[in-house]
N, C-alpha and C positions, 0 to 999 in steps of 0.2 A: 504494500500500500504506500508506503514512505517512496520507494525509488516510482511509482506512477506521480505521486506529487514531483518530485522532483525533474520527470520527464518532462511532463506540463509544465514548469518555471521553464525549461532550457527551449522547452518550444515557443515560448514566449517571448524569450531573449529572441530566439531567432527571427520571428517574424515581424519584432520592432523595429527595426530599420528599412524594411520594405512599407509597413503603413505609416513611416514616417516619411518616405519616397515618395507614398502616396498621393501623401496630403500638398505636400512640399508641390507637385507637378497639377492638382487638382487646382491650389491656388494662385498659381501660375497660369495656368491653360488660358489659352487668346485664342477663339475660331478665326478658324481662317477668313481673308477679305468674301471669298467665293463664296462661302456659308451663309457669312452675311448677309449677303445682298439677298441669296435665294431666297433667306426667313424674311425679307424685309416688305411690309403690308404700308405702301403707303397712301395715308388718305387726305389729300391735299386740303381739298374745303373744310374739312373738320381740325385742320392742325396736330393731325397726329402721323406718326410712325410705329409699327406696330415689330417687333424683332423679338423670335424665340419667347412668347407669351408678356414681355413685358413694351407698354406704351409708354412712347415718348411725345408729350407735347411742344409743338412749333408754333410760334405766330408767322407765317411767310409772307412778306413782302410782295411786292409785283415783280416780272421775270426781269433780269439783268443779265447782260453779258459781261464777263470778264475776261479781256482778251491782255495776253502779253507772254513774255517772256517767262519758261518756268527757270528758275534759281535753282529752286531747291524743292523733289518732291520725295517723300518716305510714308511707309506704313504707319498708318496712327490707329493707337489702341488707346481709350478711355473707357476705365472700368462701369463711367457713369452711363457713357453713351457710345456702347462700339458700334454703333449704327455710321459712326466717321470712320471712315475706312482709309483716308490717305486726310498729308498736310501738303500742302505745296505753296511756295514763293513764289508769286507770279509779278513782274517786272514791269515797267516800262520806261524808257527815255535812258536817261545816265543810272537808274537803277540795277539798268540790265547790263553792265557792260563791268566784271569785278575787275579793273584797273582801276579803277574811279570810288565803288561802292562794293564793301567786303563784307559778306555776309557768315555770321558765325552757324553753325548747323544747326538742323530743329531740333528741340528736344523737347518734348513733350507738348509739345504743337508750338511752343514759342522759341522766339530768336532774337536775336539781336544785328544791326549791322553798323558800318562806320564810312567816312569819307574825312576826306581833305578839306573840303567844299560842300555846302548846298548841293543835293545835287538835283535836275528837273527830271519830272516822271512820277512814276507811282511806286510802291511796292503794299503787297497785299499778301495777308498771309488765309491762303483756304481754307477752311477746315472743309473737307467733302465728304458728302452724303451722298452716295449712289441711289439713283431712284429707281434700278435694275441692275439685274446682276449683267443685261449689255453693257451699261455706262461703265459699273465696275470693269468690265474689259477693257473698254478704254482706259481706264485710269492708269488698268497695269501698265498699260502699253508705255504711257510717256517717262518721257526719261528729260533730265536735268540739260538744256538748252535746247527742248522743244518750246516750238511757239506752238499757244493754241490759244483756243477759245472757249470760255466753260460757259453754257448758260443753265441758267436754275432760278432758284429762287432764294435770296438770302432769311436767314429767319432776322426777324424785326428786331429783340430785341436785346440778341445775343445772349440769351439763355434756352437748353434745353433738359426738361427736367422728367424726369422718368416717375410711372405710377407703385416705383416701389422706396420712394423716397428722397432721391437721388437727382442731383443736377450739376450739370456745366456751364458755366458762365465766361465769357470772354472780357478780357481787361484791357485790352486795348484797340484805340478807333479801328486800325487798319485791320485788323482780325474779322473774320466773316465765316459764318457758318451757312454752308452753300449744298442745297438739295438741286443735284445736278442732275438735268434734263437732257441737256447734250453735249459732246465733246468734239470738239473739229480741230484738226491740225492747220495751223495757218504756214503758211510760205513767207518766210523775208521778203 
């Protein structure tokens, strides 16, 4: 009876560090962009987004285009709202040109950049919402000194807040949270 108890304790030891693996990878796990978008229910008139059973409220704006230069684009994961599936720096004028404006990398959808000089243009940082898992294909496609053109719809008031409590909120003007309709490659 004694060496069964004791079998049990070393079975124990052993299989602590696998459900501590576990947990470790469980609270980790980010689905993929491709997941996303499939689960993604969007219902424009009513201001919601609907992703893997949890709603996210939007106030959207009227449609906009934003066309320019990408900087800088990577995978964005927000535990509040992975319904953004990419960030990207989108350019225009001397913004676009890093001999003049040096841009530090995104990290956690913010950045920072520096000049010499004032410089003339825009810089714009996206937060993007795939309105399909097409557009998501697009998004994978571009790469960092593509021009393009994103049209969508910015949410009004730079917050989106999810019905399990949870919300993102943007801090600065040029930040935009953008539920993209379409994606076009522009030509120089």
């Amino acid at each position: 009876m004694a060496q069964e108890g004791r079998d049990w304790i070393r079975f124990g030891w052993a299989i602590l560090p696998l459900m501590v693996i576990g947990a470790v990878l469980a609270i980790r796990y980010k689905p993929s962009d491709d997941a996303i978008a499939r689960d993604l229910e969007v219902r424009f008139e009513e201001g919601a987004i609907e992703c893997r059973g949890i709603a996210y409220s939007c106030t959207w704006g009227p449609e906009v285009v934003h066309e320019g230069d990408i900087r800088q684009i990577v995978r964005a994961f927000n535990p509040q709202a992975p319904i953004i599936t990419r960030d990207a720096v989108v350019t225009t004028g001397e913004f676009s040109n890093p001999d003049i404006v040096q841009i530090a990398p995104l990290k956690k959808g913010s950045t920072r950049w520096w000049a010499e000089r004032r410089p003339e243009g825009t810089l714009v940082v996206l937060h993007l919402i795939p309105s399909s898992p097409e557009i998501q294909d697009f998004l994978e496609d571009l790469e960092e000194g593509d021009r393009a053109a994103f049209t969508g719809h910015e949410e009004a008031d730079g917050r989106i807040e999810n019905s399990v409590g949870g919300f993102v909120a943007l801090g600065h003007a040029n930040h935009k949270f953008l539920l993209v309709t379409g994606v076009e490659a522009v030509t120089h």
